[in-house]
N, C-alpha and C positions, 0 to 999 in steps of 0.2 A: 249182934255178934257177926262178928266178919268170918265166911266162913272160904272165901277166896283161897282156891291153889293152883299151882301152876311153877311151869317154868320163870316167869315173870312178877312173881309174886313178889312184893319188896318186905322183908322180914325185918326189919333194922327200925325200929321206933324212928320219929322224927324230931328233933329235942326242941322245936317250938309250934305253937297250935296253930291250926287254919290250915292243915291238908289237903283237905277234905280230900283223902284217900287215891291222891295221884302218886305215883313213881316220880319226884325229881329227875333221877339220873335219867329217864327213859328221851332218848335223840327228839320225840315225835312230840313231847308235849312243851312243846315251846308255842307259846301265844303270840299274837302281833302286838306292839306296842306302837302307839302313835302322840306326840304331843306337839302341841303349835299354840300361840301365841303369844303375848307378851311377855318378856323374861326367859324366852326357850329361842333356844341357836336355832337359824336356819338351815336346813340341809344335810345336816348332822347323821352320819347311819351309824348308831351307839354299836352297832351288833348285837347279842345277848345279852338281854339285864334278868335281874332279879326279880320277881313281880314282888316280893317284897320290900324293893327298892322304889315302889312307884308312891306310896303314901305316904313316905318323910319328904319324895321331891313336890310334891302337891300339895303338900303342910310349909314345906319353904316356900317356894312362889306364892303363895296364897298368904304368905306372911302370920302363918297360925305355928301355937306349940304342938309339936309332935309328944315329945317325952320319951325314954326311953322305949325303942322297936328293934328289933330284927335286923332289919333296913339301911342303908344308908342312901343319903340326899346324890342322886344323881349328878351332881356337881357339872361332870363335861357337857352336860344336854343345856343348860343356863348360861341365859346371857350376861 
């Protein structure tokens, strides 16, 4: 049971799974993302992505099925 309150609390269900109990909207939880080698543009600063966008673009370069995700294939990062 999440018993979390607060000013910050995010109350709005999340309409697909793997959370794990962060705030989206919040400015501060933006990760680093880095990718490099073969099939990936050099020099490239994407800005903001999705972290659910990172496992259909590594199922593409990687030449594997994703199948139906979340996600979409990072397309501008590919060379």
């Amino acid at each position: 049971m999440d018993d979390a309150a607060g000013e910050e609390e995010e109350t709005t269900p999340p309409h697909h799974l793997g959370t794990h109990g962060q705030r989206p909207g919040h400015p501060a939880l933006h990760a680093f993302f880095l990718a490099a080698g073969p099939g990936v543009r050099r020099g490239l600063e994407p800005g903001v992505i999705r972290s659910r966008d990172v496992a259909p673009t590594i199922a593409t370069v990687l030449e594997l099925a994703m199948g139906t995700t979340d996600g979409r294939v990072l397309e501008e990062i590919l060379a």
